[in-house]
C-alpha positions in Angstrom: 44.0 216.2 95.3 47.6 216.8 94.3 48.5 213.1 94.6 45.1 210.7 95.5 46.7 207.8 97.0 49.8 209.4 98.8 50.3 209.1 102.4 49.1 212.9 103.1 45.7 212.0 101.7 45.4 208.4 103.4 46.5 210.2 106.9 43.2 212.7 106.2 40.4 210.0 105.7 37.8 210.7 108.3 35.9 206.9 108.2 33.8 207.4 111.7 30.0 206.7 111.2 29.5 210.1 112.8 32.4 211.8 111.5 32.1 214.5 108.4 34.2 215.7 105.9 33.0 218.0 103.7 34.2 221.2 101.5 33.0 223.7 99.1 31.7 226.6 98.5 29.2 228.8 100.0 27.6 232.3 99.2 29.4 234.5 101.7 28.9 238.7 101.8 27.7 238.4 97.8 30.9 236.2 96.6 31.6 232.2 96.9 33.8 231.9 99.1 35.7 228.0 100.3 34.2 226.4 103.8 36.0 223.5 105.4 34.6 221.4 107.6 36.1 218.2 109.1 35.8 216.1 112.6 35.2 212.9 114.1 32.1 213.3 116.3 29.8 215.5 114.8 28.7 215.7 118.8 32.2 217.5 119.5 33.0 220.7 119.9 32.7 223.4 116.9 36.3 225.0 116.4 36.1 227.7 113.7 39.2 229.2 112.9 39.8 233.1 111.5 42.9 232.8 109.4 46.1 234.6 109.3 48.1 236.6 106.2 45.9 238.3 105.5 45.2 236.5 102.6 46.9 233.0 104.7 44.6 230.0 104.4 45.1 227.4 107.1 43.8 225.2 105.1 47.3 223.8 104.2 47.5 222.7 107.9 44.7 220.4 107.6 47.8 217.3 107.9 49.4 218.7 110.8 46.2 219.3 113.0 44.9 215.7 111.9 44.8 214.5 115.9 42.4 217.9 116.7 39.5 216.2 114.9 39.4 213.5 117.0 37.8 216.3 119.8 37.2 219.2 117.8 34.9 219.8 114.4 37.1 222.0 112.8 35.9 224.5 110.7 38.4 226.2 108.1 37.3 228.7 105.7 39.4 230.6 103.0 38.7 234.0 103.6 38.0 236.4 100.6 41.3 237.6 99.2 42.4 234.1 100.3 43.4 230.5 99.2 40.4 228.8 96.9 38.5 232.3 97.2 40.7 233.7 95.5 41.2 231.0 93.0 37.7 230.8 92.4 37.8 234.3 90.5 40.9 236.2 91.1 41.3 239.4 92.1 38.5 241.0 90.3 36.1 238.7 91.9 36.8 239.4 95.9 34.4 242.0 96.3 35.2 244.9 99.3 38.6 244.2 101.0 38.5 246.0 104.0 38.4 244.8 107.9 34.7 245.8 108.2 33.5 243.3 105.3 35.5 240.4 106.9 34.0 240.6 110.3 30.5 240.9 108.0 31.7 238.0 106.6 32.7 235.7 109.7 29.0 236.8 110.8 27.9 234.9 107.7 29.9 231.6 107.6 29.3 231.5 111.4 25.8 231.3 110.9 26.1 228.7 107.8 28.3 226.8 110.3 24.8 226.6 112.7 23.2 225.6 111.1 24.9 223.5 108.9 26.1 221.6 112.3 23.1 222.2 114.3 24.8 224.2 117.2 24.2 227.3 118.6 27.6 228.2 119.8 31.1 227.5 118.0 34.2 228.5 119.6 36.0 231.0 117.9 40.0 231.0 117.6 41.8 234.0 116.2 44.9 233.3 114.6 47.5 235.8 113.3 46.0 239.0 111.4 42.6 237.3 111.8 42.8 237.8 115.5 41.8 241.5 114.6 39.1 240.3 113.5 37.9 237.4 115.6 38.6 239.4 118.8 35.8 242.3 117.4 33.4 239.9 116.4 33.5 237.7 119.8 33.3 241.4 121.3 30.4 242.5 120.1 28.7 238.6 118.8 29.2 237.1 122.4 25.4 235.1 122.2 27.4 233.2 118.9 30.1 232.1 120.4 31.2 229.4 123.6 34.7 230.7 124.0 37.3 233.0 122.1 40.7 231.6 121.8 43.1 233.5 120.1 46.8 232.5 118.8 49.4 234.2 117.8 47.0 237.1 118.7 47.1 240.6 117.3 47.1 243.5 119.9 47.1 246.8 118.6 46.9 249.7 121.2 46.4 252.8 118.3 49.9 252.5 117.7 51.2 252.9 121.3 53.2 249.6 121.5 56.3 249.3 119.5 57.6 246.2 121.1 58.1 244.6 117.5 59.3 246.8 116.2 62.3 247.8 118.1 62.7 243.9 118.8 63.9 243.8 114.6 65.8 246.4 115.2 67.9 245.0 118.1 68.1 242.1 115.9 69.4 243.6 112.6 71.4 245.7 114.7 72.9 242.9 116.9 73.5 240.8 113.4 75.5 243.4 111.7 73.0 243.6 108.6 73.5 247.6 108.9 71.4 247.6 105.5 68.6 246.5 106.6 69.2 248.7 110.2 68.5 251.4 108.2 65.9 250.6 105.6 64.3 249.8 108.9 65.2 252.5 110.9 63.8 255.4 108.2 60.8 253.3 108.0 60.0 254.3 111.7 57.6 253.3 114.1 54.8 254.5 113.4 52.7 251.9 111.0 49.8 254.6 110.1 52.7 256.5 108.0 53.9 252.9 106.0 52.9 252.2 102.5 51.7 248.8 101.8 55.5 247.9 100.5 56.7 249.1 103.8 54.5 247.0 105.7 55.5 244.2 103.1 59.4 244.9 103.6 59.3 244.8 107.3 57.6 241.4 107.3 60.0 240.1 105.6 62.7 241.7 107.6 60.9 240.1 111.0 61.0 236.6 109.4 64.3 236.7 108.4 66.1 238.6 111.7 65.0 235.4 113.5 66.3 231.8 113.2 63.0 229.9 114.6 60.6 232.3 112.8 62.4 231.3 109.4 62.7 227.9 110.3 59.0 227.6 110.9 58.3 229.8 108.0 60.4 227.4 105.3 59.5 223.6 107.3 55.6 224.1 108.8 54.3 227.2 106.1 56.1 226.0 103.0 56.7 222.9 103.6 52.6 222.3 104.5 51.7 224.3 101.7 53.9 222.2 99.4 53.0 218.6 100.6 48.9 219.7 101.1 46.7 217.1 99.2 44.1 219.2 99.2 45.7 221.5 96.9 47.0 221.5 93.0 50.7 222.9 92.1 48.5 226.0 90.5 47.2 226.4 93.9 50.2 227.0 95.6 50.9 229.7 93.2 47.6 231.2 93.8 48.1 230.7 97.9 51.0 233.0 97.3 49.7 235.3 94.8 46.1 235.8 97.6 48.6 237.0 100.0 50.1 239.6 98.3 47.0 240.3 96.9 45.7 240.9 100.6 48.4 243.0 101.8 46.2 246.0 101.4 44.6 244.9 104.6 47.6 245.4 106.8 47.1 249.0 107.0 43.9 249.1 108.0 44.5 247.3 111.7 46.5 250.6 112.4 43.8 252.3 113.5 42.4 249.7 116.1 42.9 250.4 119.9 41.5 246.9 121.7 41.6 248.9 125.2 39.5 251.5 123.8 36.9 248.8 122.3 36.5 247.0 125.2 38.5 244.6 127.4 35.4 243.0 128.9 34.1 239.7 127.3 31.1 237.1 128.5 32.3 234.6 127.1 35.8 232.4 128.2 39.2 234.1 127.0 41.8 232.0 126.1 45.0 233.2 124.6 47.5 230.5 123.2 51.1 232.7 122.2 54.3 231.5 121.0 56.9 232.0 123.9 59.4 233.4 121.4 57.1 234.8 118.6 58.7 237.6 117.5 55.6 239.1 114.9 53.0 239.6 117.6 55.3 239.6 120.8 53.9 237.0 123.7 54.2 240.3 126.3 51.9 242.6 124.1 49.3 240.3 124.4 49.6 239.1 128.0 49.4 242.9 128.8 46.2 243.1 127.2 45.3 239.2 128.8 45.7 240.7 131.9 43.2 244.0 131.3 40.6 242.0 130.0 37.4 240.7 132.3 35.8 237.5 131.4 34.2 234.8 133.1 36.9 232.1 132.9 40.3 233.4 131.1 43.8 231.5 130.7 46.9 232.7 129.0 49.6 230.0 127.9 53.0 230.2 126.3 53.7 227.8 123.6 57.2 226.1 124.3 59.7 226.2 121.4 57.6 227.9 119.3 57.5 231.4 117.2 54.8 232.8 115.2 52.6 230.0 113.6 52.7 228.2 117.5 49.7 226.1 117.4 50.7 224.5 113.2 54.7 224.5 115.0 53.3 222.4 118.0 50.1 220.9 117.1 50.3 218.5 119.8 50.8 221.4 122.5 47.7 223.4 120.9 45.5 220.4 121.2 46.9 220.1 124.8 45.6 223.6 125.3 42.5 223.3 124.1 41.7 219.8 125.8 42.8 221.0 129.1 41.5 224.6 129.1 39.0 225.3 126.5 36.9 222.3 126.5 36.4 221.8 130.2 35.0 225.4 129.9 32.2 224.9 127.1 29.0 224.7 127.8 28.0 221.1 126.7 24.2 220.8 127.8 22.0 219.4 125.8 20.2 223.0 125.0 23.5 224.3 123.4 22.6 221.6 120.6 19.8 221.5 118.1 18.3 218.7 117.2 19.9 217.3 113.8 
């Protein structure tokens, strides 16, 4: 803990005779890799998030998301290439870094997460750059999982869809920053030819082309990330250092065409997307929303909210979740083990 008896760590005490609050690590795909896992009730639903970045840890958010434990045990894990992962034996120590590994991976911790909780079905939520992920593994994993739910929610068609992209440039263009116009502009659309400093460059480009986006970037990212009790002043340098150590994932979600894997899902479909998010554009993913077949499905916009919606508006997310998600789960008795 950064500082034991502030506020931040008093807020994060989870005191219920039922509750748990517990973290560390766990062999994961031959590395240790850092598992989170908070909640009230250990009789509530599982929530296990897929982080964003890559390289992202939401486990800075852990303050902000406090009121979602009272409903939710929410799982957080720092992915390899990630947060205390990476700490744990820097970049020399993270093992394969590819897409494939990590869905290997969220196989793993999903099955610790079983039966370290006794469940047989967790809901899955996708959030960011681990929505490529998330959405594959509740694909093809359906008997895992009791709903997907997905967040600022990845959609990549093969590279069809430039919405984004020529969104950044109406921006740059319409803000006179003719420099960045044109750094932009010779980049061109198509991701498969950027290097990893392109894909770098035009991140920070999105961020900083739109006022809410770099609001929520400096107050909800940096400002969690700074405040976090559960993490040291080296560890904030090491968040930032796993993310740019990560970047070398980027160009591998090129590739991926989600209508060519599959729009049909057993399981509920849930996706929760910032109504202005400018990174992974709300109409990208409605488009694919309204392709796909699943048994119950409900898409939401996220008022007042860019990228990072559900750590922007906590309080709306948990809204979500409580009056979609949850009435949705299947809560008999046989979808928990005895404990």
């Amino acid at each position: 803990m950064r500082i034991p008896g502030s506020k931040y760590a008093q807020r994060l005490r989870i005191t219920t005779e039922n509750g748990i609050d517990e973290a560390g690590f766990v062999r994961i795909g031959g590395i240790e890799q850092w598992i989170s896992i908070r909640g009230e009730d250990r009789g509530n639903p599982v929530l296990l998030e897929i982080h964003g970045g890559p390289g992202a840890s939401n486990l800075i958010y852990t303050g902000r998301t406090r009121e979602w434990e009272r409903h939710f045990t929410v799982v957080r894990w720092d992915m390899r290439g990630a947060g205390k992962t990476f700490g744990r034996t820097g970049p020399t120590g993270q093992g394969e870094m590819s897409l494939r590994r990590l869905e290997l991976d969220t196989l793993e911790v999903t099955a610790h997460v079983r039966s370290r909780l006794g469940v047989d079905r967790v809901v899955l939520m996708g959030c960011s750059f681990g929505s490529f992920i998330a959405l594959r593994v509740a694909r093809e994993n359906p008997e895992l999982f009791s709903a997907y739910v997905g967040t600022d929610q990845n959609i990549s068609d093969g590279g069809r869809d430039h919405t984004a992209y020529r969104g950044l440039l109406r921006r740059l263009d319409g803000s006179g920053k003719n420099k960045d116009f044109a750094a932009v502009t010779a980049m061109g659309a198509d991701r498969s030819a950027w290097t990893t400093e392109q894909w770098s460059h035009y991140n920070k480009h999105t961020v900083g082309s739109d006022p809410l986006t770099f609001d929520t970037v400096k107050k909800v990212v940096m400002g969690s990330l700074l405040t976090s009790p559960l993490h040291s002043l080296g560890e904030v340098r090491t968040y930032m250092k796993a993310m740019s150590f990560s970047e070398c994932l980027a160009p591998q979600s090129v590739t991926i065409d989600e209508w060519a894997e599959g729009t049909d899902f057993s399981i509920p479909f849930f996706l929760f997307q910032g109504e202005h998010d400018v990174i992974t554009p709300a109409q990208s993913a409605k488009r694919f929303f309204d392709d796909v077949s699943a048994p119950i499905k409900e898409f939401a916009l996220i008022e007042n909210a860019s990228h990072f919606a559900a750590f922007r508006r906590p309080d709306r997310f948990l809204d979500l979740l409580l009056t979609h998600v949850r009435p949705a789960l299947d809560l008999e008795p046989s979808n928990t083990r005895n404990q």
